[in-house]
C-alpha angles and dihedrals in degrees: 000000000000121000113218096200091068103031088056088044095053093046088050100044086047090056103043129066100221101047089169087067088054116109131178127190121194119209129179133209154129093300096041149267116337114203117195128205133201125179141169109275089239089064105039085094088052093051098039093040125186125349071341099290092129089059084037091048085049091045087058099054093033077062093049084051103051090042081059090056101031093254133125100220111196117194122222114173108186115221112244101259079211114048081042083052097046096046088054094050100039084074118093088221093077093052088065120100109218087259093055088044087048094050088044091064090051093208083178 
C-alpha cells in the first residue's frame, strides 16, 4: 500500500528549494481525503508551474494514488499570507497616499 503522505512529501521535497518549509497536513471525511500544503513563498511557483500544470500534474498522480487505495485525495495548497503581503507592498504604488496616485495621473 502507498502511502500519500509520503509520496506527496517526496515529490514536493524533490520540487522546492527549501523541503524543510514543506508541510503537509492529512483530513478525512465523508468526500474524501483532503490533503494541505504549505510551502515557503519562494517555492509556490516551483510547485504550481507554469499556467499551474506542475499542481495539476501532482493532483494527477495524488488521484492514481488514492484509486490504488480506494480514496478519493483532493490538493489544496494554500497560498503564503506573507510572500502575497510582501509583493503587494514592495510596489511604490502602495506607498502613495490617494492624493500622490491622483496627482500621478495628472487629469488636469
Amino acid at each position: 500500500m502507498i502511502d500519500d503522505v509520503q509520496f506527496l512529501e517526496y515529490v514536493i521535497k524533490a520540487l522546492v528549494n527549501r523541503p524543510e518549509d514543506v508541510k503537509i497536513k492529512r483530513t478525512v471525511d465523508e468526500m474524501g481525503v483532503l490533503m494541505t500544503l504549505d510551502v515557503n513563498p519562494e517555492d509556490m511557483g516551483k510547485v504550481i508551474g507554469r499556467s499551474g500544470n506542475t499542481a495539476k500534474a501532482i493532483r494527477i498522480l495524488l488521484r492514481v494514488v488514492g484509486m490504488k487505495n480506494n480514496a478519493r485525495i483532493n490538493l489544496k495548497i494554500n497560498e503564503p499570507v506573507m510572500g502575497y503581503a510582501r509583493r503587494i507592498s514592495d510596489t511604490p504604488a502602495a506607498s502613495k497616499d490617494l492624493d500622490e496616485a491622483l496627482d500621478d495621473l495628472n487629469l488636469e
